[in-house]
MIVO-536606 format. One line per 3 residues: number of its first residue (from 1); for each residue x, y, z of N, C-alpha, C. Coordinates in nm, 2 decimals. Layout:
! MIVO-536606
NUM> X,Y,Z,X,Y,Z,X,Y,Z | ... $
//
This chain:
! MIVO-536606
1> 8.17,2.99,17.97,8.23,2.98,17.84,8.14,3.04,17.73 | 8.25,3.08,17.64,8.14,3.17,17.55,8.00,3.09,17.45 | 7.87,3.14,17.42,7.81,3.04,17.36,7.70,2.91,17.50 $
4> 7.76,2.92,17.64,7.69,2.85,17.70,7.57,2.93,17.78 | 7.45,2.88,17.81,7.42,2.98,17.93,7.36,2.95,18.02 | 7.35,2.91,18.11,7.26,2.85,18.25,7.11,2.82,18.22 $
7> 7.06,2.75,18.28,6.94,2.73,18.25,6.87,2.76,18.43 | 6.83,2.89,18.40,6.79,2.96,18.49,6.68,2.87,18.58 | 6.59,2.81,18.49,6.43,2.75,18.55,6.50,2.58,18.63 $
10> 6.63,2.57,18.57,6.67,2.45,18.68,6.77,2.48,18.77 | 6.79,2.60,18.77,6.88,2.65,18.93,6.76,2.70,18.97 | 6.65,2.74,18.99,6.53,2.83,19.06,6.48,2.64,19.12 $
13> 6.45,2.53,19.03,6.41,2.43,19.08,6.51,2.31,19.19 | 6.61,2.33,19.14,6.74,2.28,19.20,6.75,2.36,19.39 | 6.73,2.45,19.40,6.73,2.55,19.52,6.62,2.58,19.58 $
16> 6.49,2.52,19.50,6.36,2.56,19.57,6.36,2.48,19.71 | 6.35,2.34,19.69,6.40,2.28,19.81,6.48,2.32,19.92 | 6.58,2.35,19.90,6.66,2.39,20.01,6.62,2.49,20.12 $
19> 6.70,2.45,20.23,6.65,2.56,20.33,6.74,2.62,20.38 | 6.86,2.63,20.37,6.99,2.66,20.41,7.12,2.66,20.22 | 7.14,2.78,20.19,7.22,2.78,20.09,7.39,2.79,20.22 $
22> 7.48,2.67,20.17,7.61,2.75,20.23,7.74,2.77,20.08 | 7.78,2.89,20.10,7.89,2.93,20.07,8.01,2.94,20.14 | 8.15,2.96,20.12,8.24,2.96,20.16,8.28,3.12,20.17 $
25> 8.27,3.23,20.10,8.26,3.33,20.12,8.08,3.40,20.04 | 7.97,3.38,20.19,7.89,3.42,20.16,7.85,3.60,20.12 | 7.91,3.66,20.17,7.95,3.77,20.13,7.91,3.86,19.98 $
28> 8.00,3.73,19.92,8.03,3.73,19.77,7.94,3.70,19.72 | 7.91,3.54,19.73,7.84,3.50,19.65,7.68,3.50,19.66 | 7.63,3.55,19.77,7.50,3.55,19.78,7.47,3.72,19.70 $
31> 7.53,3.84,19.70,7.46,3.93,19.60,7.47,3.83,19.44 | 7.58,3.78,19.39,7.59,3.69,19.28,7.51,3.62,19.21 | 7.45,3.57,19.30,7.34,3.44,19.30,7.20,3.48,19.30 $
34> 7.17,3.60,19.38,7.05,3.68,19.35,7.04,3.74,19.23 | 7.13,3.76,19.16,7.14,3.86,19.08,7.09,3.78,18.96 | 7.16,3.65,18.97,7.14,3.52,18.87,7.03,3.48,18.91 $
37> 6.89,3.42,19.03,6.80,3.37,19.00,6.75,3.44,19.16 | 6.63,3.51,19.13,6.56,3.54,19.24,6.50,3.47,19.39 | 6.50,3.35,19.36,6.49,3.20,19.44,6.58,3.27,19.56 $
40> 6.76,3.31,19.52,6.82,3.33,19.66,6.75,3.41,19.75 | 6.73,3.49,19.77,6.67,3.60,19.81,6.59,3.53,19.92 | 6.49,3.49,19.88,6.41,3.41,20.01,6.49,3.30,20.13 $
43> 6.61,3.28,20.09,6.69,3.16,20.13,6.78,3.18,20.31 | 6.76,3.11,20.37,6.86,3.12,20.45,6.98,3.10,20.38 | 7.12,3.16,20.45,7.29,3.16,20.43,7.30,3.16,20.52 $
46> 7.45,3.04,20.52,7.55,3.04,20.58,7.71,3.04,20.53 | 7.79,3.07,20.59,7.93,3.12,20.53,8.00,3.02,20.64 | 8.05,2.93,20.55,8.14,2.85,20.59,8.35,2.92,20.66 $
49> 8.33,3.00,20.59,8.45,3.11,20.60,8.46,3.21,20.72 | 8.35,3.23,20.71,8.30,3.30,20.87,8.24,3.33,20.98 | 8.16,3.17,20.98,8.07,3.13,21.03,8.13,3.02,21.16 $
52> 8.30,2.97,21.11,8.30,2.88,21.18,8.42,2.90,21.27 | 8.48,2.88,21.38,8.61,2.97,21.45,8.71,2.83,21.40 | 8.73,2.90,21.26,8.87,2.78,21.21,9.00,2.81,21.30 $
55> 9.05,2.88,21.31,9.18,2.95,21.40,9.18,2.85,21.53 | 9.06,2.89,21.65,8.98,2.77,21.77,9.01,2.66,21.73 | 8.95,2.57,21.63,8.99,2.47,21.63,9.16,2.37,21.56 $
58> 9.23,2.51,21.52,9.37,2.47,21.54,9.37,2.50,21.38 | 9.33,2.53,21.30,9.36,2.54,21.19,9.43,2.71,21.11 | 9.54,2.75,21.01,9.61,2.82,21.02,9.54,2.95,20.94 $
61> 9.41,2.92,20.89,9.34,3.01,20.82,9.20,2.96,20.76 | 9.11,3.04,20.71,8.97,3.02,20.69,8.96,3.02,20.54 | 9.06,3.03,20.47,9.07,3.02,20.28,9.05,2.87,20.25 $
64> 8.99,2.79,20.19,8.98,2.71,20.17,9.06,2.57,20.14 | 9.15,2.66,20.05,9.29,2.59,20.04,9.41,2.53,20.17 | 9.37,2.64,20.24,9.43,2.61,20.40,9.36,2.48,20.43 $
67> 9.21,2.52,20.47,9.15,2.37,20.53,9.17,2.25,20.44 | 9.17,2.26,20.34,9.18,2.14,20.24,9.29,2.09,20.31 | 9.40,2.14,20.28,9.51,2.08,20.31,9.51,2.04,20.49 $
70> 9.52,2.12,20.57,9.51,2.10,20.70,9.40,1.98,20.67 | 9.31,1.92,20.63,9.24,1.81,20.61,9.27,1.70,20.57 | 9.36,1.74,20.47,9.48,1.61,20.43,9.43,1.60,20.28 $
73> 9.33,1.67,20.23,9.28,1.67,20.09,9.39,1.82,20.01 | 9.35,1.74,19.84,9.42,1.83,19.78,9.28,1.84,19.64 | 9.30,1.96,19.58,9.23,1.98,19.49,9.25,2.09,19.37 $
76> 9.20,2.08,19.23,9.20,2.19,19.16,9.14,2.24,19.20 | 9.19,2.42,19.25,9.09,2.54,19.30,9.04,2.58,19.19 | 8.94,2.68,19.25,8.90,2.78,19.16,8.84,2.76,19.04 $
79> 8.75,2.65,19.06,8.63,2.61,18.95,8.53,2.57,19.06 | 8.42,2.61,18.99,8.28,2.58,19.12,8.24,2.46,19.12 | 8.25,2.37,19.08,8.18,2.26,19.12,8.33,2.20,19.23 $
82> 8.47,2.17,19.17,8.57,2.09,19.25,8.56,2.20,19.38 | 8.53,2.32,19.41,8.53,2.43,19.53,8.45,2.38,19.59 | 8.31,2.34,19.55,8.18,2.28,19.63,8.24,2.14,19.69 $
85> 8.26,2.04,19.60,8.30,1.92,19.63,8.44,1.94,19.73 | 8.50,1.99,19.72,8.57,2.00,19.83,8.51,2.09,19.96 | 8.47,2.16,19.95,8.43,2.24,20.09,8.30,2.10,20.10 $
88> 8.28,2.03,20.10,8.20,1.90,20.12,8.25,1.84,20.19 | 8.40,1.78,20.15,8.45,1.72,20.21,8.55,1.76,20.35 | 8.56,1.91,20.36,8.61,1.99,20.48,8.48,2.00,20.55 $
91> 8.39,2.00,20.57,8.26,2.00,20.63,8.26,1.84,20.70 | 8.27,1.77,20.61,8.20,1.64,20.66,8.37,1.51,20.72 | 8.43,1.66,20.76,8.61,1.62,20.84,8.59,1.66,20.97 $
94> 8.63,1.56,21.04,8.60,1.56,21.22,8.70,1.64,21.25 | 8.63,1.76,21.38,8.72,1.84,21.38,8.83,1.80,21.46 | 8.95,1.87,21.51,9.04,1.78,21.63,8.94,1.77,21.77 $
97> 9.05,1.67,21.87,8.93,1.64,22.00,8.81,1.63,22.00 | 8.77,1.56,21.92,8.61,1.54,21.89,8.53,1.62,21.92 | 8.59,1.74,21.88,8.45,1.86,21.85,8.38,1.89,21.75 $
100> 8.35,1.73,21.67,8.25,1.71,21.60,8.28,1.72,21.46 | 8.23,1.77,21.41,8.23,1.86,21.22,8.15,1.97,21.28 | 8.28,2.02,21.09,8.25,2.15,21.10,8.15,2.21,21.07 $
103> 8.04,2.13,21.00,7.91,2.12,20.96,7.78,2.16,21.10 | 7.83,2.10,21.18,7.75,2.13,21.29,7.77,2.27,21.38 | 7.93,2.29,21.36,7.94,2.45,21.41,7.88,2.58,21.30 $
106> 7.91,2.51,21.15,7.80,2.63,21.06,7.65,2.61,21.09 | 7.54,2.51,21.13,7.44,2.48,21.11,7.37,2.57,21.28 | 7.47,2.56,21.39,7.41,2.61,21.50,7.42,2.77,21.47 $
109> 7.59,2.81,21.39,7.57,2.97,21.36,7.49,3.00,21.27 | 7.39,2.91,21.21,7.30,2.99,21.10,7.16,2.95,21.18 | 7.13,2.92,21.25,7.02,2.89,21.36,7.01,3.00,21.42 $
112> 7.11,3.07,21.50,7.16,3.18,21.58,7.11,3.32,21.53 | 7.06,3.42,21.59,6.99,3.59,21.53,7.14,3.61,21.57 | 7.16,3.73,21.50,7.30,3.80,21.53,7.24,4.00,21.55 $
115> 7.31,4.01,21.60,7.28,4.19,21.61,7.38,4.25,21.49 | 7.34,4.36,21.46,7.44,4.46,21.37,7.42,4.56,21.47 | 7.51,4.64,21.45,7.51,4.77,21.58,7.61,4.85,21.43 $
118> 7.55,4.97,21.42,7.58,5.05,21.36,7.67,5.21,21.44 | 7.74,5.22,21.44,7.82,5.30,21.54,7.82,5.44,21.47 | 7.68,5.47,21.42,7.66,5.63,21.33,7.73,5.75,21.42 $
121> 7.83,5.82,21.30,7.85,5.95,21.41,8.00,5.94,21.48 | 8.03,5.81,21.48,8.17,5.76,21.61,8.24,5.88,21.55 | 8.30,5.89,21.64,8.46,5.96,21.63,8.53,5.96,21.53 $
124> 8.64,5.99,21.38,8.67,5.96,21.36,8.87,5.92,21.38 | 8.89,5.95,21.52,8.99,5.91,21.56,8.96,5.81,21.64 | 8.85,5.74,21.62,8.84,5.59,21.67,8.82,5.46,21.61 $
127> 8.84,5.50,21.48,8.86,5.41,21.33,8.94,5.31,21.37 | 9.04,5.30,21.40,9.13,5.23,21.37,9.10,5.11,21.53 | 9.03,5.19,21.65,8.99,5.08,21.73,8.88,5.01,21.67 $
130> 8.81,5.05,21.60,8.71,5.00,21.57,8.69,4.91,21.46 | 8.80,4.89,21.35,8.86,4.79,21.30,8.92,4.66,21.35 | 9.00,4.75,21.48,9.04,4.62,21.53,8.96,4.51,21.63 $
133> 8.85,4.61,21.66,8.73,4.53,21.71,8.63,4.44,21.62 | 8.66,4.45,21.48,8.57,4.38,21.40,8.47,4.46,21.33 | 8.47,4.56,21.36,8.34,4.70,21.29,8.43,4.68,21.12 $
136> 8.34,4.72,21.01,8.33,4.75,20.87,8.28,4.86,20.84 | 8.36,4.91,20.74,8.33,5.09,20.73,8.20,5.04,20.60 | 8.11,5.11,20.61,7.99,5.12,20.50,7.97,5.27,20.44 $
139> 8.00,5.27,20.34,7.95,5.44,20.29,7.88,5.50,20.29 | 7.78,5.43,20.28,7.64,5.51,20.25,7.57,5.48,20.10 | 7.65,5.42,20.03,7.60,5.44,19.90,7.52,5.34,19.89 $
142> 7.47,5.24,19.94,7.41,5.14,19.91,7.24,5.17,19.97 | 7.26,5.28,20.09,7.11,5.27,20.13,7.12,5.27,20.27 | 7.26,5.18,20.32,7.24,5.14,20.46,7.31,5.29,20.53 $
145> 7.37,5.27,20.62,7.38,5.41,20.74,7.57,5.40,20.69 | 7.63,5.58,20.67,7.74,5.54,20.64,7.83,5.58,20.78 | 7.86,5.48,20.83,7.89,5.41,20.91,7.98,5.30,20.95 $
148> 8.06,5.32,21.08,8.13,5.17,21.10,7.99,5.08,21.18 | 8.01,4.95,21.11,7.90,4.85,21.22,7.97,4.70,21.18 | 7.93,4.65,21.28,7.94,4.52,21.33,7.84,4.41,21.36 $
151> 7.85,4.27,21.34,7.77,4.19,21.36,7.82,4.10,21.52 | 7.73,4.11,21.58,7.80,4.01,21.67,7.68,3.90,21.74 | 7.69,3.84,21.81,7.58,3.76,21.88,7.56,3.79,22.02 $
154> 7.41,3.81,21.99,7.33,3.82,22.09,7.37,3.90,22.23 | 7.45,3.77,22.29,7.51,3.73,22.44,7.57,3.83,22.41 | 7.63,3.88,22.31,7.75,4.01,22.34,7.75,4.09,22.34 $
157> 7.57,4.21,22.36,7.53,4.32,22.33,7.60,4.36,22.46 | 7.55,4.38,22.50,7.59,4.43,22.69,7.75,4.47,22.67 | 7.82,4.41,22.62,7.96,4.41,22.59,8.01,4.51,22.54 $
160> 7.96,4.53,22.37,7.98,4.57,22.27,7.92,4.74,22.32 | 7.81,4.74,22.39,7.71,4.87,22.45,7.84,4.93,22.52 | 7.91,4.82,22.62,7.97,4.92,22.74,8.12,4.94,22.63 $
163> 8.15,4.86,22.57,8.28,4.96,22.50,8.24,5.09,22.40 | 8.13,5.09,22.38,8.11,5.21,22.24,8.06,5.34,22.35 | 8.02,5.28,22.45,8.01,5.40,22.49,8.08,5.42,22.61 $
166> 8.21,5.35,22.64,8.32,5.40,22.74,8.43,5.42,22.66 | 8.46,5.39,22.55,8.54,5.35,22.43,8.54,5.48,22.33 | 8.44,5.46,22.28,8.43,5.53,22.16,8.37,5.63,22.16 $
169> 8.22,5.67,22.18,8.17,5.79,22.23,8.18,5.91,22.36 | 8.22,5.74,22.48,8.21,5.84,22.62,8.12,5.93,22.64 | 8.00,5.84,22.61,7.84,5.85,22.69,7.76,5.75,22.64 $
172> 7.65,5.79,22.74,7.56,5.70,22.75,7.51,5.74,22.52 | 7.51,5.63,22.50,7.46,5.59,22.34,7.33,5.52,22.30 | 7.23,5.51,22.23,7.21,5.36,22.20,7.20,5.33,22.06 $
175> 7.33,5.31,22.01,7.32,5.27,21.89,7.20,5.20,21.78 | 7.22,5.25,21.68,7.14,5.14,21.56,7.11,5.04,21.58 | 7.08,4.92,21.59,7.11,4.79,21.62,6.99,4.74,21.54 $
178> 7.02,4.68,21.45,6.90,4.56,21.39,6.92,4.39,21.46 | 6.86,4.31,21.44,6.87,4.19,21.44,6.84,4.10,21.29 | 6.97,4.01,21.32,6.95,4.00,21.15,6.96,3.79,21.19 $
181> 6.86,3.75,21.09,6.87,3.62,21.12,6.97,3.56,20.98 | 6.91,3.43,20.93,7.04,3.34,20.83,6.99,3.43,20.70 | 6.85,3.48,20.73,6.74,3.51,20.61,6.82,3.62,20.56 $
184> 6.83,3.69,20.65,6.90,3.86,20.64,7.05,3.89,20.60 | 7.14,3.76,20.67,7.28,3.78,20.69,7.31,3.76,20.53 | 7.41,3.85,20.53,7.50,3.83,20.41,7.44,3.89,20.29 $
187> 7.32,3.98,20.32,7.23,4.00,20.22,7.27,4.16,20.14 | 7.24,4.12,20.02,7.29,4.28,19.98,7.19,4.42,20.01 | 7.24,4.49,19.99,7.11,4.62,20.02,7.02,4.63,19.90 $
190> 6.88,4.66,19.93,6.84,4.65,19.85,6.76,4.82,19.86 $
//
């Protein structure tokens, strides 16, 4: 609101503590947040939106308003504190067949190193497999490789190796690949 303005030294004190920031789409909100108080930046993330297999456990989408409701809650969207307070309350909602909360499926994916595999050079008549595999086109302009890449875990390099190079290149390859932990994920280029 016009006239108001954050008081920067108690969001840097508010967040020092913490050791895990979660957002709902971390994506977004973590360049956002660095931008507003340097504190993010050191922080683990986790992304409640894509962090957790909502679809798996029977639910019809990963937007917030979906789970809400699939939860049996209703709320004003689209103001940040009632968005927090509710993704609180979708978190701390048993999932179906006691597979727990959803809290414990984001806390084990932000524990987890993930791979990026950067697919520099691919084909570009193999775009459209590589979309449907989960790869993100990056341009280049930011710094990183302009490039399709992907994040996946661990266990699924071996996997991801033998499709890009029976798949997509048709040869032996070895891609880019960083390892990126909660520190790194979601992070903007710097």
């Amino acid at each position: 609101m016009a006239g108001q303005a954050l008081d920067l030294e108690a969001v840097e004190s508010f967040i020092e503590p913490a050791d895990l920031i979660i957002a709902h789409t971390a994506r977004f909100d973590r360049p956002f947040c660095e931008r507003l108080a340097r504190a993010f930046q050191v922080k683990a993330w986790a992304c409640s939106h894509s962090e957790i297999a909502w679809r798996g456990f029977g639910f019809e989408g990963s937007k917030l308003g979906y789970l809400l409701t699939q939860c049996g809650w209703f709320h004003q969207g689209h103001r940040a504190v009632e968005d927090c307070h509710a993704l609180l309350e979708v978190l701390a909602t048993p999932l179906p067949s006691d597979a727990g909360l959803p809290l414990g499926d984001l806390l084990a994916s932000a524990r987890k190193s993930r791979l990026r595999i950067w697919a520099e050079s691919s084909p570009f008549d193999m775009k459209d497999q590589l979309r449907k595999r989960g790869y993100r086109w990056n341009d280049g302009t930011d710094g990183r490789p302009k490039s399709w890449w992907v994040e996946i875990d661990e266990e699924a390099f071996e996997t991801e190796l033998h499709f890009l190079r029976r798949e997509v290149y048709r040869c032996e390859v070895e891609p880019y690949t960083q390892r990126i932990t909660a520190v790194e994920r979601f992070q903007p280029a710097r």
